[in-house]
PDB file of N, H, CA, C and O in Angstrom:
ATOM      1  N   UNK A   1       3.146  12.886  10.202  1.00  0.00           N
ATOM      2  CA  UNK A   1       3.214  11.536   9.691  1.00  0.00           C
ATOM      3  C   UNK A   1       4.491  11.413   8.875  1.00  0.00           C
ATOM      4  O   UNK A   1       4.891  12.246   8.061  1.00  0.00           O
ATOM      5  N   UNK A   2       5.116  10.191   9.218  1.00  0.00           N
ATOM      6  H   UNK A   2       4.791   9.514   9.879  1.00  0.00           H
ATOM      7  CA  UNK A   2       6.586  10.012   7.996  1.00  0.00           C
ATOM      8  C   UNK A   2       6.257   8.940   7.835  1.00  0.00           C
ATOM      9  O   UNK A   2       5.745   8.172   8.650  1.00  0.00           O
ATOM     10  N   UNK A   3       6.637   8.703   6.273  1.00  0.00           N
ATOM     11  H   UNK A   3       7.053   9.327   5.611  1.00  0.00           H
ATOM     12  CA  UNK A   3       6.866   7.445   5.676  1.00  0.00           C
ATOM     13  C   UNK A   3       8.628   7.142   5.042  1.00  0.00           C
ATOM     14  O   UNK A   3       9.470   7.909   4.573  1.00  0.00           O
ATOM     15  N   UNK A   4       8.624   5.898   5.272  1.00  0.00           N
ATOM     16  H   UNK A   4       7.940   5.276   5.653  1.00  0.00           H
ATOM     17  CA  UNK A   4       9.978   6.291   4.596  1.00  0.00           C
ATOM     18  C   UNK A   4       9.791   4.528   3.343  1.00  0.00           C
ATOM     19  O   UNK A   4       8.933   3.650   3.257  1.00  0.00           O
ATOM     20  N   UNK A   5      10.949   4.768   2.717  1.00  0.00           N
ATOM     21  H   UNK A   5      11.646   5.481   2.786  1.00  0.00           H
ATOM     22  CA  UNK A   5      10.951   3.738   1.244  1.00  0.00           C
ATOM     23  C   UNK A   5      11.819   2.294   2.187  1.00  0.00           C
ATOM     24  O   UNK A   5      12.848   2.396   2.855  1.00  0.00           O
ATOM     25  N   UNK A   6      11.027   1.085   1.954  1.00  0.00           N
ATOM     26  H   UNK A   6      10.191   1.002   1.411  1.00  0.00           H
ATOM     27  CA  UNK A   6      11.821   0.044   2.076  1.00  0.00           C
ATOM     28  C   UNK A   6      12.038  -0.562   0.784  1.00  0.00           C
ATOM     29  O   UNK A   6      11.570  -0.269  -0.315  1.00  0.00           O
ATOM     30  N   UNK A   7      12.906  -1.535   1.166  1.00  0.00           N
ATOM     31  H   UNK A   7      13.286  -1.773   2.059  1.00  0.00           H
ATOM     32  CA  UNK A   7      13.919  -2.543   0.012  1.00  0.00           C
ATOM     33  C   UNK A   7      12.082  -3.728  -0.500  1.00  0.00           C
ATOM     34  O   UNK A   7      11.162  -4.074   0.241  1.00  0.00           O
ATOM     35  N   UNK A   8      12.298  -3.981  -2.033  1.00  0.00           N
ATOM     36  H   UNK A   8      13.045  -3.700  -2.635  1.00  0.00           H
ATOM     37  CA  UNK A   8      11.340  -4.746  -2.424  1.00  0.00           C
ATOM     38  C   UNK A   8      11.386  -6.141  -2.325  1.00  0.00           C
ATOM     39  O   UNK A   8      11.354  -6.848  -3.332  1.00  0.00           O
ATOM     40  N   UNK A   9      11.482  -6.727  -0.853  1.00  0.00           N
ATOM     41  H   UNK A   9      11.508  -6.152  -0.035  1.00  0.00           H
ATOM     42  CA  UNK A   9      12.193  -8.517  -1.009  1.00  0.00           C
ATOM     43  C   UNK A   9      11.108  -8.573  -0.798  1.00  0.00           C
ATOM     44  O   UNK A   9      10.813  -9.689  -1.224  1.00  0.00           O
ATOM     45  N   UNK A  10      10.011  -8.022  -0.319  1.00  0.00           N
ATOM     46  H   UNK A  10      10.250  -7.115   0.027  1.00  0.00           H
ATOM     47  CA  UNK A  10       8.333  -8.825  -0.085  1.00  0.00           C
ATOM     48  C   UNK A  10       7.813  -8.840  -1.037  1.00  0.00           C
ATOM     49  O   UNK A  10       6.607  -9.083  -1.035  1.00  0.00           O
ATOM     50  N   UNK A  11       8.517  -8.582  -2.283  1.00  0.00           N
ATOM     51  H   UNK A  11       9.497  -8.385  -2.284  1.00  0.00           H
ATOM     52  CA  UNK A  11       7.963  -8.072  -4.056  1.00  0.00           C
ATOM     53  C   UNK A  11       7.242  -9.633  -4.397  1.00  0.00           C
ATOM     54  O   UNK A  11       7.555 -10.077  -5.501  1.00  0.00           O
ATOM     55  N   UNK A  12       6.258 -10.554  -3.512  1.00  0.00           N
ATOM     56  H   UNK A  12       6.004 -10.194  -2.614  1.00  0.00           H
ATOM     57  CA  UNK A  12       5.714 -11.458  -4.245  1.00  0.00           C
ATOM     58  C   UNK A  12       3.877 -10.783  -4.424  1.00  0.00           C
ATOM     59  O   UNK A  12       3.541  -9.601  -4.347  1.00  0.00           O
ATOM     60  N   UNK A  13       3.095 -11.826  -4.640  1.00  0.00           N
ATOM     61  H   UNK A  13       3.368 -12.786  -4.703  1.00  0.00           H
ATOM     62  CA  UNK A  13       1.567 -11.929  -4.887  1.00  0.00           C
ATOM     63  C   UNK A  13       0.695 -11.996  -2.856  1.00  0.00           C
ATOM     64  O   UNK A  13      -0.373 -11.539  -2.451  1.00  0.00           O
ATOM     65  N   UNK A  14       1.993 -12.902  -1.998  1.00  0.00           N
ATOM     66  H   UNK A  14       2.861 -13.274  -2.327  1.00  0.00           H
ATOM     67  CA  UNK A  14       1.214 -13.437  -1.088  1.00  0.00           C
ATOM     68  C   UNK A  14       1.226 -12.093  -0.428  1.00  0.00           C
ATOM     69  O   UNK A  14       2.154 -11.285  -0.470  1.00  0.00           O
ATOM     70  N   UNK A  15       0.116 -11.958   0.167  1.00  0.00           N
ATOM     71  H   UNK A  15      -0.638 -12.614   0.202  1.00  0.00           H
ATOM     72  CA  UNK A  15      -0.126 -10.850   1.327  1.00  0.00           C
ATOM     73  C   UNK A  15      -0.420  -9.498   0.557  1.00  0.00           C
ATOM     74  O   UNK A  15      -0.594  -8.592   1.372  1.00  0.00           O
ATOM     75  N   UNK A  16      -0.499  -9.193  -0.401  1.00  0.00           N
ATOM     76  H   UNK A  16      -0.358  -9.929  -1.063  1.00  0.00           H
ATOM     77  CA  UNK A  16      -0.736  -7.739  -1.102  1.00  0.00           C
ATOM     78  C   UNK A  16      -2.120  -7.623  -1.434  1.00  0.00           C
ATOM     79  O   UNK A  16      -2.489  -8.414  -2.303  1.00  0.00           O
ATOM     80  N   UNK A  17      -2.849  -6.971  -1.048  1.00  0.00           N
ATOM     81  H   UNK A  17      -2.549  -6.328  -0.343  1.00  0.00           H
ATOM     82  CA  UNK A  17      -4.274  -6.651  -1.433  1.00  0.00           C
ATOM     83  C   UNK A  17      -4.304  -5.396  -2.138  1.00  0.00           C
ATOM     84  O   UNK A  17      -3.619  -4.516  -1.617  1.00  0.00           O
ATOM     85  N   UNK A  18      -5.122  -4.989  -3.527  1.00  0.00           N
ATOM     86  H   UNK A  18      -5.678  -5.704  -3.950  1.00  0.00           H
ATOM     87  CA  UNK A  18      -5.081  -4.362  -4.270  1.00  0.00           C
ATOM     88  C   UNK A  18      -6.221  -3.707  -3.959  1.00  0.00           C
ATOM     89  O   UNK A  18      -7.005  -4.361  -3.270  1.00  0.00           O
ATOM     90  N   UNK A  19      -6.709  -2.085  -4.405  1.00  0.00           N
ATOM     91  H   UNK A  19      -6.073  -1.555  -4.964  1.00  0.00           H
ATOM     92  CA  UNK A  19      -7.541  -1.155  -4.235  1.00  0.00           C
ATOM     93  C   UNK A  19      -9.093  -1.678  -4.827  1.00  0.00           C
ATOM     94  O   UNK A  19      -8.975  -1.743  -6.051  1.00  0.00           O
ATOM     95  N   UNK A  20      -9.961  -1.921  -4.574  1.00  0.00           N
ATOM     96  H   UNK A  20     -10.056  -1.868  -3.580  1.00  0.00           H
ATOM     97  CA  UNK A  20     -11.007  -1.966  -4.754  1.00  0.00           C
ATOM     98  C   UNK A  20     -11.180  -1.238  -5.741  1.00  0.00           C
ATOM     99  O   UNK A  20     -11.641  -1.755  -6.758  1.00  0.00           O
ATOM    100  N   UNK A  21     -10.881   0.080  -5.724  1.00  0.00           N
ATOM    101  H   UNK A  21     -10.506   0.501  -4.897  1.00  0.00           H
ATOM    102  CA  UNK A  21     -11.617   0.903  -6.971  1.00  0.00           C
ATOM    103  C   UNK A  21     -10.671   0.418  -7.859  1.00  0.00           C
ATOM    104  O   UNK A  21     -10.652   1.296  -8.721  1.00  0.00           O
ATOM    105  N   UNK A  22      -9.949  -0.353  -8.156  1.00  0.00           N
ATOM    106  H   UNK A  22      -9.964  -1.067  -7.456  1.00  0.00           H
ATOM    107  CA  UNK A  22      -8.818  -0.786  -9.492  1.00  0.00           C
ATOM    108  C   UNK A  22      -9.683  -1.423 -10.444  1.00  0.00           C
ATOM    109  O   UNK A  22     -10.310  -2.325  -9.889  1.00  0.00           O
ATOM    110  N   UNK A  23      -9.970  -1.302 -11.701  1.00  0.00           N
ATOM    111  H   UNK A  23      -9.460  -0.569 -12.152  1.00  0.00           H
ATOM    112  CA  UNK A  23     -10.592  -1.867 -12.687  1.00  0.00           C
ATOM    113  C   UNK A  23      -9.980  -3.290 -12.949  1.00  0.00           C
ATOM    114  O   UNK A  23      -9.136  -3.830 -12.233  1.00  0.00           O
ATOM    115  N   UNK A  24     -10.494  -3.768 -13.998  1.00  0.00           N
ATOM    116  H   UNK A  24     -11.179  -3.329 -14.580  1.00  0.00           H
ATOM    117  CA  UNK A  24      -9.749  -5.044 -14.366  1.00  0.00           C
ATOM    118  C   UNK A  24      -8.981  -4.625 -15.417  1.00  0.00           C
ATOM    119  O   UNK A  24      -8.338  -5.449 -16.068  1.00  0.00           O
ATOM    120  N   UNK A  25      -8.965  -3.786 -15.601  1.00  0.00           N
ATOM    121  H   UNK A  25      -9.488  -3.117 -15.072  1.00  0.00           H
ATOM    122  CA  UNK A  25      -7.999  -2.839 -17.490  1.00  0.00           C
ATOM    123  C   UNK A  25      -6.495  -2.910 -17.288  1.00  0.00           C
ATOM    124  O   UNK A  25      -5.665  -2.565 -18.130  1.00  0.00           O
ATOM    125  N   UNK A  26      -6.297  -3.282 -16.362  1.00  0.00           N
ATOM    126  H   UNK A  26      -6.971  -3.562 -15.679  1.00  0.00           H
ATOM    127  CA  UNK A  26      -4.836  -2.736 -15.561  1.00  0.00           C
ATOM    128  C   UNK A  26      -4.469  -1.203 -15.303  1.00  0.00           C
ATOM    129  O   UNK A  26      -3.355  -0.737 -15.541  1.00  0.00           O
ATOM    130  N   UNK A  27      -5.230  -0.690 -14.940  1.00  0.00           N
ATOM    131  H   UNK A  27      -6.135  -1.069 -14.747  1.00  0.00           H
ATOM    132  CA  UNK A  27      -5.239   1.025 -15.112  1.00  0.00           C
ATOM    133  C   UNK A  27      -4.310   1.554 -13.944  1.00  0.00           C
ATOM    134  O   UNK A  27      -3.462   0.769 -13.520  1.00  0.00           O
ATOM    135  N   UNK A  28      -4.384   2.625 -13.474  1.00  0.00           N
ATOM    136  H   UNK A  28      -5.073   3.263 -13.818  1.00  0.00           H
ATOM    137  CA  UNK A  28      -3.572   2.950 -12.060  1.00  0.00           C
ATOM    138  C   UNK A  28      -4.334   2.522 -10.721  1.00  0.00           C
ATOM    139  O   UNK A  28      -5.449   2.959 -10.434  1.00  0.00           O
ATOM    140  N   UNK A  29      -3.615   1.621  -9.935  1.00  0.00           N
ATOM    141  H   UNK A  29      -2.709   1.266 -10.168  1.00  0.00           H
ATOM    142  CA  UNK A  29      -3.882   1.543  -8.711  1.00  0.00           C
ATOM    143  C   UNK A  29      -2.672   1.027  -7.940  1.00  0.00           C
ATOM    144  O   UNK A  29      -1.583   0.591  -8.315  1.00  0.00           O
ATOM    145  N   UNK A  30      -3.425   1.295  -6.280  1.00  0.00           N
ATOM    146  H   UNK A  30      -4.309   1.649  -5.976  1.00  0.00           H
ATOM    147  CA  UNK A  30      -2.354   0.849  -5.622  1.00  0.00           C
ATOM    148  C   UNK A  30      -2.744  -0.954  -4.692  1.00  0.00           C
ATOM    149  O   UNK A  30      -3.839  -1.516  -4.660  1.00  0.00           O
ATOM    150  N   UNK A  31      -1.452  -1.434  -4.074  1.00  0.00           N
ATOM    151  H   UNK A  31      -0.562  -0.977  -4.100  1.00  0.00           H
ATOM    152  CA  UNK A  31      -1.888  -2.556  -3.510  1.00  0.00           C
ATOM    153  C   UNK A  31      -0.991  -2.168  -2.034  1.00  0.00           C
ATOM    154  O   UNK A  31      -0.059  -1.372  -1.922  1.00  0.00           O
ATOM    155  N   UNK A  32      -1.606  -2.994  -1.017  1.00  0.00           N
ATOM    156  H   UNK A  32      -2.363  -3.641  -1.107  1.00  0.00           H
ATOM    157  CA  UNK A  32      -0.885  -2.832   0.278  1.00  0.00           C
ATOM    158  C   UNK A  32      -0.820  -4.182   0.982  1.00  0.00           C
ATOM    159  O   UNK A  32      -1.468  -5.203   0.751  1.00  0.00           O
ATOM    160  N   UNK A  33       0.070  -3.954   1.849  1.00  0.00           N
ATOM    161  H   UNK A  33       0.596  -3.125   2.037  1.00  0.00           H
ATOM    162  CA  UNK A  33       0.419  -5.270   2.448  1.00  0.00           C
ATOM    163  C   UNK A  33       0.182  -5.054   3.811  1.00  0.00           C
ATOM    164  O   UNK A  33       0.820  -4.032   4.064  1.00  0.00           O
ATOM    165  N   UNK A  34      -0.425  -5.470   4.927  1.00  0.00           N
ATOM    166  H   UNK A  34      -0.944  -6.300   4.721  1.00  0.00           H
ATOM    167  CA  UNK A  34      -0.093  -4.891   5.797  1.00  0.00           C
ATOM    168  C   UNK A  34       1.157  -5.927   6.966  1.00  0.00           C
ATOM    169  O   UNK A  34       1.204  -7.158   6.972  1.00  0.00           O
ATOM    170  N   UNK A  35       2.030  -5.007   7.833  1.00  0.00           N
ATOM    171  H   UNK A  35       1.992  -4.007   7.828  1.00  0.00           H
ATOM    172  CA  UNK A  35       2.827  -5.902   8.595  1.00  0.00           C
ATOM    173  C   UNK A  35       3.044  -5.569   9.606  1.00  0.00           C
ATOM    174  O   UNK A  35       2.621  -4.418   9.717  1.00  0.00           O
ATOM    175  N   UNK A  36       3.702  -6.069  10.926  1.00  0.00           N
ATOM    176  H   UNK A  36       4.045  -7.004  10.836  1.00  0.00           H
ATOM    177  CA  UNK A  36       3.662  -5.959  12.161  1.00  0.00           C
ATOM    178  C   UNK A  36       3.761  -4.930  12.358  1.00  0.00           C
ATOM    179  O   UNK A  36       2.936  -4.506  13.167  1.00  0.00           O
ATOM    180  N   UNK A  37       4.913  -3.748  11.711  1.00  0.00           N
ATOM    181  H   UNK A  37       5.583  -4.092  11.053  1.00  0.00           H
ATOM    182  CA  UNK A  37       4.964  -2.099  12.392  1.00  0.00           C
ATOM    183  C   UNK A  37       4.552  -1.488  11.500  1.00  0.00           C
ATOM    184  O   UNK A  37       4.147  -0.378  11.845  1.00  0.00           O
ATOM    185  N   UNK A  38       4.462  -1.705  10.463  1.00  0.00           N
ATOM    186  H   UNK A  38       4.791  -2.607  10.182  1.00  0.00           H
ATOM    187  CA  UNK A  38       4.080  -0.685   8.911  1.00  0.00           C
ATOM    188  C   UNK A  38       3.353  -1.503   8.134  1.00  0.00           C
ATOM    189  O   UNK A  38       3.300  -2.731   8.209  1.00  0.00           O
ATOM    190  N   UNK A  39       2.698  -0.670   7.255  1.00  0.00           N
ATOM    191  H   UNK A  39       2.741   0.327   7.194  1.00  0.00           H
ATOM    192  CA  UNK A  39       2.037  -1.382   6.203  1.00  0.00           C
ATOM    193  C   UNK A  39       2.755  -0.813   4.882  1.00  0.00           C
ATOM    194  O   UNK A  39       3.198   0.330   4.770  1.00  0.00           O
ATOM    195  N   UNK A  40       2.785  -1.646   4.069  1.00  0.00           N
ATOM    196  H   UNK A  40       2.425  -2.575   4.160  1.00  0.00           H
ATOM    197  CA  UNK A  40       3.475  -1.457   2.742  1.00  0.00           C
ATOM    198  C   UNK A  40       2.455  -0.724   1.770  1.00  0.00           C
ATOM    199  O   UNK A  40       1.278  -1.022   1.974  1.00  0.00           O
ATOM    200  N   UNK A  41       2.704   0.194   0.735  1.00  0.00           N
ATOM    201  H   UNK A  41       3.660   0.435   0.569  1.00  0.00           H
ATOM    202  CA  UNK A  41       2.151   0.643  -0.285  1.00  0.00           C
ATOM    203  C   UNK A  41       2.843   0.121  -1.878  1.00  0.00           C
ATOM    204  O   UNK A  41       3.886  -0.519  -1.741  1.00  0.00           O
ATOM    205  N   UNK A  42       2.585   0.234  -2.691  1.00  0.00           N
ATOM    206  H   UNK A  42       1.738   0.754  -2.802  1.00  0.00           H
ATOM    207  CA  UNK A  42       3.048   0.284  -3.457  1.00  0.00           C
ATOM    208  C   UNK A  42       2.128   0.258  -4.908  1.00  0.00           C
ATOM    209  O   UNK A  42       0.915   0.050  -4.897  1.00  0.00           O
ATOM    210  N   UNK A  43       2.868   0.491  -6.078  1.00  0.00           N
ATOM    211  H   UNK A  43       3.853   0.660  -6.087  1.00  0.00           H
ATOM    212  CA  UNK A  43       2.472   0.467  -7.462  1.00  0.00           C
ATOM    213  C   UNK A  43       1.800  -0.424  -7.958  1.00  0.00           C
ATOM    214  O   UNK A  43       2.614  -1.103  -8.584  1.00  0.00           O
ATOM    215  N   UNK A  44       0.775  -0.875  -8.082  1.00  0.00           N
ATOM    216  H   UNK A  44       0.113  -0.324  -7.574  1.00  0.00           H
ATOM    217  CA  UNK A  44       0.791  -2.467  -8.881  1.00  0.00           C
ATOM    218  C   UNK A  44       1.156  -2.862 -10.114  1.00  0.00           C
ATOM    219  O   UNK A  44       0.759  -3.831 -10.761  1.00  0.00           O
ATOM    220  N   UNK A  45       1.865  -2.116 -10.360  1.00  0.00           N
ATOM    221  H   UNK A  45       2.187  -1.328  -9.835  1.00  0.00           H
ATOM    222  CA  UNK A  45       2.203  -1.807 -12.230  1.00  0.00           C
ATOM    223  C   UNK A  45       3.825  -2.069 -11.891  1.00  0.00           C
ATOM    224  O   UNK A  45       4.559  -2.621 -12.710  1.00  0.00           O
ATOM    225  N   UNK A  46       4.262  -1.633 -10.663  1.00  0.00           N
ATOM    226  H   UNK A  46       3.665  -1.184  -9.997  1.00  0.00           H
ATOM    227  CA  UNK A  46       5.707  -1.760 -10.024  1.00  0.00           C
ATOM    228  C   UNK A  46       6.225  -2.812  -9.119  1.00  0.00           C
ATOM    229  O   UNK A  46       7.358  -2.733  -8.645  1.00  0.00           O
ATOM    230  N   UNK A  47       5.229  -4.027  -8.810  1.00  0.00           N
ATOM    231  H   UNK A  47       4.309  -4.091  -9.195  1.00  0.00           H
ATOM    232  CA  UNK A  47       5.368  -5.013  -8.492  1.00  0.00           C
ATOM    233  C   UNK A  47       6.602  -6.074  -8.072  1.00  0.00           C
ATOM    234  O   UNK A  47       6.822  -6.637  -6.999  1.00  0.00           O
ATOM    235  N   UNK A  48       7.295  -6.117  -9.314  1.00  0.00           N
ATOM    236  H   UNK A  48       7.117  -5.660 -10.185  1.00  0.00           H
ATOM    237  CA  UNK A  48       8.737  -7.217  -9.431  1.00  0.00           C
ATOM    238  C   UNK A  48       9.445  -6.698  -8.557  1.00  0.00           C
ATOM    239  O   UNK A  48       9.079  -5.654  -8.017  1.00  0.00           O
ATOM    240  N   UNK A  49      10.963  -7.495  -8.127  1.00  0.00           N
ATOM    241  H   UNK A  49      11.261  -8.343  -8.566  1.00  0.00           H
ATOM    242  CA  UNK A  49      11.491  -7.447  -7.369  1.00  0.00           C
ATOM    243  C   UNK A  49      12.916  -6.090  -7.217  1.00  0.00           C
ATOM    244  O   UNK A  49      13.736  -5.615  -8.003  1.00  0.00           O
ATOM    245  N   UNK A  50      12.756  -5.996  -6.532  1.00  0.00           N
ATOM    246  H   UNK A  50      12.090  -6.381  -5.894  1.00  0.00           H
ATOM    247  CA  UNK A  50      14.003  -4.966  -6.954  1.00  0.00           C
ATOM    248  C   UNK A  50      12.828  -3.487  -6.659  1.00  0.00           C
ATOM    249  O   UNK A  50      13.330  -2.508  -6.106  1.00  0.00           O
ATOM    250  N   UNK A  51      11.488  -3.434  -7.012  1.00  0.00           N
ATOM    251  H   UNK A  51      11.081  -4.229  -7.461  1.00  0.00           H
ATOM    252  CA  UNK A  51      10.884  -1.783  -7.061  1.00  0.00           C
ATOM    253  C   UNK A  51      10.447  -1.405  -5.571  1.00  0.00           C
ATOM    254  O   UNK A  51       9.546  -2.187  -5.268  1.00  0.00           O
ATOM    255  N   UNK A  52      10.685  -0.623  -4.630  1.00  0.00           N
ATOM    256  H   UNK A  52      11.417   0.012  -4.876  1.00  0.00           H
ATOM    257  CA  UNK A  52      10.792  -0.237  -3.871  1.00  0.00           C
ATOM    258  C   UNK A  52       8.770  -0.398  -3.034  1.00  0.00           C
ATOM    259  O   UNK A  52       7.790  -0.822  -3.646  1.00  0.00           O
ATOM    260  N   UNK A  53       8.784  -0.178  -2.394  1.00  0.00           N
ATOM    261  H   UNK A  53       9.580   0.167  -1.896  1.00  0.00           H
ATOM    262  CA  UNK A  53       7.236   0.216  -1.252  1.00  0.00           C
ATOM    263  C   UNK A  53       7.413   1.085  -0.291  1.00  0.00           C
ATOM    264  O   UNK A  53       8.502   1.112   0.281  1.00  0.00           O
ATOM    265  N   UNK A  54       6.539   1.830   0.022  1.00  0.00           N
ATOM    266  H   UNK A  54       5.654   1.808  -0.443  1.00  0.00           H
ATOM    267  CA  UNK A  54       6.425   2.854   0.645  1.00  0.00           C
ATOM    268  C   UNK A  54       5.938   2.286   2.456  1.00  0.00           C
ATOM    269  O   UNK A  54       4.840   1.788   2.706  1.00  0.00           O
ATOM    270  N   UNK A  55       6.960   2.501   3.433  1.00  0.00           N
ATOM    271  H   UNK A  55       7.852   2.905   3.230  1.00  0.00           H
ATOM    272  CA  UNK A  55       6.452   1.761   4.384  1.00  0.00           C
ATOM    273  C   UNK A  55       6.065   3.076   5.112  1.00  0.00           C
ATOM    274  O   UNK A  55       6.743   4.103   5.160  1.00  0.00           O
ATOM    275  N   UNK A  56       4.399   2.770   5.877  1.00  0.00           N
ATOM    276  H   UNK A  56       3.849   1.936   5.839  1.00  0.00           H
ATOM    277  CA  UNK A  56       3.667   3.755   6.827  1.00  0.00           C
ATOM    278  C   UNK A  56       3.645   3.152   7.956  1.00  0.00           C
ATOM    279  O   UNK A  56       3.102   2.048   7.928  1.00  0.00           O
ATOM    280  N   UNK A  57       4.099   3.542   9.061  1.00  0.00           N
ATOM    281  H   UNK A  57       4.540   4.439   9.084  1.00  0.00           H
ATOM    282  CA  UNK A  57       3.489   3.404   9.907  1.00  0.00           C
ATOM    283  C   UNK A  57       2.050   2.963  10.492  1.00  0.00           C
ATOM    284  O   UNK A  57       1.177   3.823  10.374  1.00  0.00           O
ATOM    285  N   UNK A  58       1.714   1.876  11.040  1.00  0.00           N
ATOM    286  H   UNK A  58       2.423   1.177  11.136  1.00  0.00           H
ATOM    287  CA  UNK A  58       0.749   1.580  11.204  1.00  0.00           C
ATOM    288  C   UNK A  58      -0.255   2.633  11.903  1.00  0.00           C
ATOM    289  O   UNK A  58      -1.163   3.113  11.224  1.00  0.00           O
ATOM    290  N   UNK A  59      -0.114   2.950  13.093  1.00  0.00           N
ATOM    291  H   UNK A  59       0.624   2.560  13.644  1.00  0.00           H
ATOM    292  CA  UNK A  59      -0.515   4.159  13.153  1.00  0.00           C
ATOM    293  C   UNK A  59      -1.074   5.360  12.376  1.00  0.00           C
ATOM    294  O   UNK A  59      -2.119   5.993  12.227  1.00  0.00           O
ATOM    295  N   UNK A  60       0.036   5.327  12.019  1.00  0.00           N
ATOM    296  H   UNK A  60       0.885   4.812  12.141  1.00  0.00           H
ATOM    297  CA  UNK A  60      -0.125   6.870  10.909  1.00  0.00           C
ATOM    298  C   UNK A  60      -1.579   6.086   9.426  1.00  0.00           C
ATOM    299  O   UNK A  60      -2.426   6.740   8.818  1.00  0.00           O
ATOM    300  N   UNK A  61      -1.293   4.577   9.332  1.00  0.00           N
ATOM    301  H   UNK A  61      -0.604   4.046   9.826  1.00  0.00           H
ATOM    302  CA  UNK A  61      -2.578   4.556   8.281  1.00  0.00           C
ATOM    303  C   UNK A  61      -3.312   4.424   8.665  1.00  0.00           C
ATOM    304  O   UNK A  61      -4.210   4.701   7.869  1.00  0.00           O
ATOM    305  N   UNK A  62      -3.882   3.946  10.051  1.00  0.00           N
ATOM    306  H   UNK A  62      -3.153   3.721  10.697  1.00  0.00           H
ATOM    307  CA  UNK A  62      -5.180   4.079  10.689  1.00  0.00           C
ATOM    308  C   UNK A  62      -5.862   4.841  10.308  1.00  0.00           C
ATOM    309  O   UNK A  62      -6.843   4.650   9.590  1.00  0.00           O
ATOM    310  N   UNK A  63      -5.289   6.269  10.901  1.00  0.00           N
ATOM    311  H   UNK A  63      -4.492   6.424  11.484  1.00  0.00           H
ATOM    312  CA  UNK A  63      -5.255   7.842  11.020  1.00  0.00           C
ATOM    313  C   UNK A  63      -6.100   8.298   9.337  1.00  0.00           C
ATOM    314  O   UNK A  63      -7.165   8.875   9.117  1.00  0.00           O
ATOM    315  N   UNK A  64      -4.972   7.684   8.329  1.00  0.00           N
ATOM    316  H   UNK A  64      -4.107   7.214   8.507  1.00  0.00           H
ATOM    317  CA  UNK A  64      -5.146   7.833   7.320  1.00  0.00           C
ATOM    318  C   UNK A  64      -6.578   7.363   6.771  1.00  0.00           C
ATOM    319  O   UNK A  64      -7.589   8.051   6.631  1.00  0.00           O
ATOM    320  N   UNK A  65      -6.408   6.149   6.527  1.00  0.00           N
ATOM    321  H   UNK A  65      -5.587   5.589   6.640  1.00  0.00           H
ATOM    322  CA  UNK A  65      -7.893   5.054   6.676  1.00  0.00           C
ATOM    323  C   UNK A  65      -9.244   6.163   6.834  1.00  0.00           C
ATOM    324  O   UNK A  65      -9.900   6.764   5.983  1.00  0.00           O
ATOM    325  N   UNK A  66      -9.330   6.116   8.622  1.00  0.00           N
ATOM    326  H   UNK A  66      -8.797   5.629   9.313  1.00  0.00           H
ATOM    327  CA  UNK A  66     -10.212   6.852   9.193  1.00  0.00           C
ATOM    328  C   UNK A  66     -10.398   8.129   8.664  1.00  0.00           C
ATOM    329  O   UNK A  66     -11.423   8.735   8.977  1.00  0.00           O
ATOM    330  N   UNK A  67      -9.464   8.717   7.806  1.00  0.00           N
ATOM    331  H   UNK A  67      -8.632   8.225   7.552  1.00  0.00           H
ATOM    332  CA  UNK A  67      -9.793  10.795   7.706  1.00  0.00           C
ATOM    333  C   UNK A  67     -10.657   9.948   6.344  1.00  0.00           C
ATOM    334  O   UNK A  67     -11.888   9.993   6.342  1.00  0.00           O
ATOM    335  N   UNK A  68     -10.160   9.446   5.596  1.00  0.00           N
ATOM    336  H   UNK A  68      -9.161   9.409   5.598  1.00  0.00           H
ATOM    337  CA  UNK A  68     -10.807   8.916   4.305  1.00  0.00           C
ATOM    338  C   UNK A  68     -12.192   8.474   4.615  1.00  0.00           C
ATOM    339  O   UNK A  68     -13.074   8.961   3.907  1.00  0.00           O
ATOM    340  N   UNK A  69     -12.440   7.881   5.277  1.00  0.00           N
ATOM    341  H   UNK A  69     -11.723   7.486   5.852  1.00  0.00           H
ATOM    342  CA  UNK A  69     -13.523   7.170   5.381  1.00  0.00           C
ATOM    343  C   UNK A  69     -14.951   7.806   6.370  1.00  0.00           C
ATOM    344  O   UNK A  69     -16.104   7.406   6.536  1.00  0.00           O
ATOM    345  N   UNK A  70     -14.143   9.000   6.886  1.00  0.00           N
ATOM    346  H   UNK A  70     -13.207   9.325   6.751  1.00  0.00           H
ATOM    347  CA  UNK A  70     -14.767   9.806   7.680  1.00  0.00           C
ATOM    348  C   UNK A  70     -15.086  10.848   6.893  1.00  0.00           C
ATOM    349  O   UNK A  70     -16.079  11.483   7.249  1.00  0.00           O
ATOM    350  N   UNK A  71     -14.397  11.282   5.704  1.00  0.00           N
ATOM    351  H   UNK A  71     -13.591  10.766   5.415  1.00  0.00           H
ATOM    352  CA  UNK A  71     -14.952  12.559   5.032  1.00  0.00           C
ATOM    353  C   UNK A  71     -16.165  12.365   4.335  1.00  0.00           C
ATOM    354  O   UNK A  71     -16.632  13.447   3.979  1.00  0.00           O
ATOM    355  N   UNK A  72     -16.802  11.460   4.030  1.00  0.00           N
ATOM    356  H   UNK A  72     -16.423  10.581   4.320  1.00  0.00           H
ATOM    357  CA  UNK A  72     -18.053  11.130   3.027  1.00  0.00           C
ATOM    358  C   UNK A  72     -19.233  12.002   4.337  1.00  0.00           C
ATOM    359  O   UNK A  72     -20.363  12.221   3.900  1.00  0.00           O
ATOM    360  N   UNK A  73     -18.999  12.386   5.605  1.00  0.00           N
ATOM    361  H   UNK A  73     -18.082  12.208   5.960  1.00  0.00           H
ATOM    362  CA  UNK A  73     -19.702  12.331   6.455  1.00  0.00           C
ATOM    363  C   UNK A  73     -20.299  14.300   6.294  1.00  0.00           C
ATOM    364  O   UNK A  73     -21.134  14.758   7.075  1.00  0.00           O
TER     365      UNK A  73
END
């Protein structure tokens, strides 16, 4: 699996969904975006424009997704 860092111009609110397990405290979590070839990761604490996201391969987070969601098993 590779990920590589894109530029932060999608750095708005629309399209970013944040982690479920994130409290309301502002504590550590992450938010993702997803998009036609990759899905975005990023900080939610790192948000503004200019801070970088981690782009995955769509593929590769499926993969990801599924090992997660498959280990409770």
């Amino acid at each position: 699996m590779t990920a590589k860092y894109v530029s932060g111009e999608d750095d708005n609110r629309d399209g970013w969904y944040k982690s479920s397990y994130s409290g309301g405290s502002g504590g550590s979590c992450v938010e993702v975006k997803p998009g036609q070839s990759a899905v975005l990761v990023r900080d939610s604490k790192n948000r503004h424009p200019g801070h970088p996201a981690i782009g995955v391969p769509r593929t590769a987070w499926a993969v990801f997704v599924h090992t997660l969601t498959d280990s409770g098993d």
